[in-house]
C-alpha positions in Angstrom: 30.7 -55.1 -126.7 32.4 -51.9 -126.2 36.1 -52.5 -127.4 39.4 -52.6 -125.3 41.5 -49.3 -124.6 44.1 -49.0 -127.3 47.1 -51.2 -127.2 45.6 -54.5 -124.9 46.2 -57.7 -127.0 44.8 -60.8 -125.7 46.8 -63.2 -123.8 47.5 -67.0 -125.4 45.7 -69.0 -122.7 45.4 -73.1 -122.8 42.8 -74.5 -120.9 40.6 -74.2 -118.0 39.5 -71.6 -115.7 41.9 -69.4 -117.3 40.3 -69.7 -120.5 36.7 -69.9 -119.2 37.1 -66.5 -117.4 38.9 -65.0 -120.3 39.6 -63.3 -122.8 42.4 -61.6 -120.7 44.5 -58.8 -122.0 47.5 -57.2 -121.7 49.4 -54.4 -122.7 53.0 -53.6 -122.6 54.7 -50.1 -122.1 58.6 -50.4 -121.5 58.7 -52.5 -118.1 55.0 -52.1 -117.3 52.4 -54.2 -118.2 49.1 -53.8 -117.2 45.8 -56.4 -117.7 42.5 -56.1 -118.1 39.3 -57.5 -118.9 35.5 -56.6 -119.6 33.1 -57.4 -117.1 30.1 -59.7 -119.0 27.4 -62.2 -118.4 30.3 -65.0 -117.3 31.4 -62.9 -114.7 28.3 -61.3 -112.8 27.2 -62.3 -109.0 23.2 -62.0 -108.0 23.5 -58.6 -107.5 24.1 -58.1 -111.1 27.8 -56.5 -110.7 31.3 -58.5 -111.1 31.7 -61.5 -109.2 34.0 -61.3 -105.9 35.4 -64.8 -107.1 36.1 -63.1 -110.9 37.7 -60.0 -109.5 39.9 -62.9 -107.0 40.9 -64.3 -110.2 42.1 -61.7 -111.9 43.8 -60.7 -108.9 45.7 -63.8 -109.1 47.5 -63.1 -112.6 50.0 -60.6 -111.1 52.6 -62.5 -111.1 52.0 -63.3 -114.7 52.1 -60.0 -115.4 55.7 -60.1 -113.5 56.5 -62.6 -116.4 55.3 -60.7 -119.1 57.7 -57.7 -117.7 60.8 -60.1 -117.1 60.5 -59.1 -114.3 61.0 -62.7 -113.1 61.4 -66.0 -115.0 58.8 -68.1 -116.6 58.1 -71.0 -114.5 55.1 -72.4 -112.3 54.9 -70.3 -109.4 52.7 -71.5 -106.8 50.0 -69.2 -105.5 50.8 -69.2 -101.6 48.6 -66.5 -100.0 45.9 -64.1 -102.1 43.9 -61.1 -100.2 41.6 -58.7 -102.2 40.0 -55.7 -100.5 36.8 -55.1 -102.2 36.5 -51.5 -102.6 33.8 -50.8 -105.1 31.9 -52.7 -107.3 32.3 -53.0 -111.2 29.8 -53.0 -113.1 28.2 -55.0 -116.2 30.4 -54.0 -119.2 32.9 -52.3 -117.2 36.6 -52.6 -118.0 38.8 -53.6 -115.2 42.4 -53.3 -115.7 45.2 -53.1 -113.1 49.2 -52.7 -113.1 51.6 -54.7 -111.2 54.1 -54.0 -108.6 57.1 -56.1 -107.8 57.7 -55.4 -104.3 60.2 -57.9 -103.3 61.8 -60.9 -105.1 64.1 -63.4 -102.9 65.2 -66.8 -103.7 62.1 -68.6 -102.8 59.1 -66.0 -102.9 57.7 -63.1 -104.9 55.8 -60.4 -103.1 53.5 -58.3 -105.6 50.8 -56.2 -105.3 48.0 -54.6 -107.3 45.2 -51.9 -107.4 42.5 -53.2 -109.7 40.6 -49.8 -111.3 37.6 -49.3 -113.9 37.2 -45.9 -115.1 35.6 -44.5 -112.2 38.0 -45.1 -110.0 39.6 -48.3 -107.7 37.5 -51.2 -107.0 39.9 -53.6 -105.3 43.6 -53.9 -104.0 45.4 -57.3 -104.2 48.3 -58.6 -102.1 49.9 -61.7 -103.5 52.6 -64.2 -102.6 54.5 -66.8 -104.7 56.6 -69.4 -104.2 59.6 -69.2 -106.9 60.7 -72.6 -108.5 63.4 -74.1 -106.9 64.7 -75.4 -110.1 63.7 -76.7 -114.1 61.4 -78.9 -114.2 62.7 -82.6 -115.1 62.7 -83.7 -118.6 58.9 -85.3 -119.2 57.3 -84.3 -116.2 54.2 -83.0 -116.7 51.1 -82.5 -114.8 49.8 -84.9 -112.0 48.3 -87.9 -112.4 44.0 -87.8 -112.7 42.5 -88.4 -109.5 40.6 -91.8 -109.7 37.8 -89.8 -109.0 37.7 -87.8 -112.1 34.8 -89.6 -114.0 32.8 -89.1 -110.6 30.8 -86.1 -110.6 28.7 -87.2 -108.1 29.4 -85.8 -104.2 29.7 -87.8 -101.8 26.5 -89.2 -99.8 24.7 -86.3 -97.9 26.0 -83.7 -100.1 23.0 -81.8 -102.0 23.3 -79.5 -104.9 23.2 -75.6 -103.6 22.4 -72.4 -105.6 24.9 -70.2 -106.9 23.4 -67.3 -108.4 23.7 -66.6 -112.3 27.0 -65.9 -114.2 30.4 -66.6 -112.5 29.0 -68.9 -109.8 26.8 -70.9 -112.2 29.8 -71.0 -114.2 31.8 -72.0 -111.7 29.1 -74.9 -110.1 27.6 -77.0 -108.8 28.4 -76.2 -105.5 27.1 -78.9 -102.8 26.4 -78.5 -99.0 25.9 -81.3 -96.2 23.3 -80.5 -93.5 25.0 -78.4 -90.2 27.1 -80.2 -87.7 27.7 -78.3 -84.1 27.3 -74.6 -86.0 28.9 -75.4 -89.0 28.3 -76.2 -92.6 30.3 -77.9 -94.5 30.0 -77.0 -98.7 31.6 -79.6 -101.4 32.6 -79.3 -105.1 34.4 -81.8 -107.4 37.3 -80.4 -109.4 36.6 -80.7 -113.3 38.8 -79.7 -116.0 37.2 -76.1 -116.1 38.7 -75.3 -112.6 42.8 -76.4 -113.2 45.5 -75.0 -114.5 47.7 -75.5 -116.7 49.7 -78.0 -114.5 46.6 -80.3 -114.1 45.9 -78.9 -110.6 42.9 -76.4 -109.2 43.5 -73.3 -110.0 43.8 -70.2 -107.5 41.1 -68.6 -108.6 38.8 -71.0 -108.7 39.5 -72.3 -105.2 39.6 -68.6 -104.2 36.1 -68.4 -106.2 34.8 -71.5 -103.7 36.5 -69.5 -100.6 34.0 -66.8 -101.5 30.9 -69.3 -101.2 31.5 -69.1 -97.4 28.1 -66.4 -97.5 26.5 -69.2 -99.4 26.9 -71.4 -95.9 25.9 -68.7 -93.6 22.3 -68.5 -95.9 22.0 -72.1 -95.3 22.7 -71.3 -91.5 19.8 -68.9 -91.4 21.9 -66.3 -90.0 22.2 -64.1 -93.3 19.3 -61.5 -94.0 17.4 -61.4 -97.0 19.3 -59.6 -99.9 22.8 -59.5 -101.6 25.6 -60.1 -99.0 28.7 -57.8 -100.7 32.3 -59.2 -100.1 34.6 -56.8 -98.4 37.7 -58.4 -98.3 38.6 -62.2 -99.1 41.9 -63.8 -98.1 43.1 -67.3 -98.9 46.1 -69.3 -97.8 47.7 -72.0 -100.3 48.9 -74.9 -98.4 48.4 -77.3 -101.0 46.7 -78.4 -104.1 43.8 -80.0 -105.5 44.4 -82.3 -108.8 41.8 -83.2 -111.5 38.8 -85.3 -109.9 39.7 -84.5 -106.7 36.2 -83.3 -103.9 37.1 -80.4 -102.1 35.4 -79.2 -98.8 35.3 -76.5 -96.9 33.8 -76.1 -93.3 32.5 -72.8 -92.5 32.3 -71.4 -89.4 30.7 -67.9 -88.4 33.2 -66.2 -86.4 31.0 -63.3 -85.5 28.1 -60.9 -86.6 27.7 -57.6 -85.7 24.7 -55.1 -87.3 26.7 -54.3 -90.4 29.3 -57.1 -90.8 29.4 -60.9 -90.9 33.0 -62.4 -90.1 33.6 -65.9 -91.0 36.6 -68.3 -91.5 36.7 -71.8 -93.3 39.4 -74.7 -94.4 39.6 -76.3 -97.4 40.1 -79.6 -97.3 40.2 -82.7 -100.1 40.6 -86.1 -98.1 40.9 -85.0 -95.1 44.0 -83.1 -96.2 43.6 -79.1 -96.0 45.1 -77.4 -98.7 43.6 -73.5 -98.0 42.4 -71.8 -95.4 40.1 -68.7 -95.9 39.0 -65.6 -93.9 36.0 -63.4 -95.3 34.0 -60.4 -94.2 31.0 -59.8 -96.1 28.5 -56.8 -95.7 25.2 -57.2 -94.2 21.9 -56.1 -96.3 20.9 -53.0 -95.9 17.0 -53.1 -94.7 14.2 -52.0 -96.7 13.2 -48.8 -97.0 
C-alpha cells in the first residue's frame, strides 16, 4: 500500500466504527489540520470505487479536526445535520484528504465545512452542524446503558437479510428489509458494537452509512434499473440517538424519478421513536451501449 503524503500521523482511535473504517490520519500545520485516508478493500461499494457511506464518514470527523486545531474544546459534540455532495468518485487506493473550515461557532452549535479532494481533484463537499456541550460531563457518567436487546441479533419477525455489496456495506451489514407496505419499504439493522461511538451510541457515520441504503429499497421496489446507482448527494438530520442493541428502521419512500435521477426521502426510526431523517438523490444507470 502506497504510503501517506509526508507529515500525516495516525489518529489514536478507541473502538468501533471509527476504528473499523480507520486508520485515519492527520496532519498539523500551524492552525490547519487536514485528514485523510487511503481508499482499500473495507471501503469499496459494487461499483468498485469508495463507498458513499465511507466518504459520509469521513465527512463527519470535521469537527474533530476543529479539536485537533483548538479551534474549539474537546467534548462530545453531537452530530446534528451532515450533507455530502458527491462530486466524483475515488478510486481503489486513492488518498482522500480534506481541510476544515470553522465557519461559525456560537454558544450552542458549530458550523463547519469541508472539500474532500484526492489528487485529481475534489470528490465531495461536506456541510456539518454540531451541537456544543452545554457543560462538563458529571463525575462517572459514562456511556448509556446496553439496550436489552444487545445479545439479539436477530430482526424482528418479517425482516429478511438483504445484500449489501462487497467492502464498506458488507462491513457495515447485515442490512434487513420487510416486504412493501402502500409504496414503501421499510429496511432494518441492529446496532452492534462496530457501529457506536465512543459514547456507547450509533455513530454518525454509520447511521449516515444506513441513510445511504435508501437505493438498496428502491431495488427491492423494482423501480431501479439494472446497474450501479451513484450517490449524488446524501443529507441526514440528527434528532436523536441509537444506543448499543438498539433495531433501527428506516421507511423509504420514492419521492420521484425522472430519466436521469431518482429522489427519495426516509426516517429513521428505533421504537417507534425517529432519530434521523434522510434525503438522497442517486444517479440513474446509464443504458447499455
Amino acid at each position: 500500500m502506497t504510503p501517506p503524503p509526508d507529515g500525516f500521523e495516525p489518529l489514536k482511535i478507541q473502538n468501533g466504527f471509527a476504528l473499523a473504517f480507520g486508520p485515519i490520519l492527520a496532519r498539523r500545520e500551524g492552525d490547519r489540520v487536514s485528514l485523510g485516508f487511503r481508499v482499500d478493500e473495507r471501503h469499496v461499494n459494487i461499483g468498485r470505487v469508495c463507498h458513499g457511506g465511507a466518504l459520509a464518514t469521513f465527512a463527519d470527523l470535521q469537527l474533530a479536526a476543529m479539536q485537533r486545531t483548538g479551534a474549539v474544546e474537546m467534548g462530545h459534540y453531537p452530530t446534528i445535520s451532515l450533507s455530502v455532495d458527491f462530486l466524483a468518485a475515488a478510486a481503489l487506493h486513492d488518498w482522500v484528504e480534506y481541510d476544515v473550515t470553522l465557519l461559525k461557532r456560537t454558544r450552542r452549535l458549530v458550523f463547519t465545512q469541508a472539500v474532500l479532494r484526492t489528487e485529481a481533484g475534489p470528490i465531495a463537499r461536506s456541510n456539518a452542524l454540531y451541537s456544543a456541550p452545554s457543560g462538563s460531563p458529571a463525575a462517572g457518567s459514562g456511556p448509556p446503558p446496553i439496550s436489552a436487546a444487545a445479545d439479539e441479533p436477530n430482526p424482528p419477525e418479517g425482516f429478511e437479510p438483504i445484500g449489501v455489496g462487497p467492502g464498506f456495506g458488507a462491513n457495515f451489514g447485515p442490512v434487513f428489509a420487510r416486504p412493501e407496505t402502500t409504496g414503501v419499504r421499510t429496511l432494518g439493522f441492529r446496532v452492534a458494537e462496530k457501529h457506536i461511538n465512543i459514547f456507547g451510541a450509533c455513530h454518525g457515520g454509520a447511521t449516515a452509512t444506513f441513510a445511504d441504503s435508501q437505493i438498496a429499497a428502491l431495488r427491492l421496489l423494482s423501480v431501479v434499473p439494472p446497474g450501479h446507482c451513484k450517490t449524488i448527494s446524501l443529507s441526514i438530520d440528527y434528532l436523536g440517538p441509537a444506543r448499543l442493541g438498539d433495531w433501527v428502521e428506516s421507511d423509504v419512500t420514492l419521492v420521484r424519478a425522472t430519466r436521469r435521477f431518482l429522489f427519495t426521502q426516509a426516517i429513521l426510526s428505533t421504537a417507534g421513536e425517529p432519530i434521523a431523517r434522510a434525503t438522497a438523490i442517486y444517479a440513474t444507470p446509464r443504458p447499455a451501449a
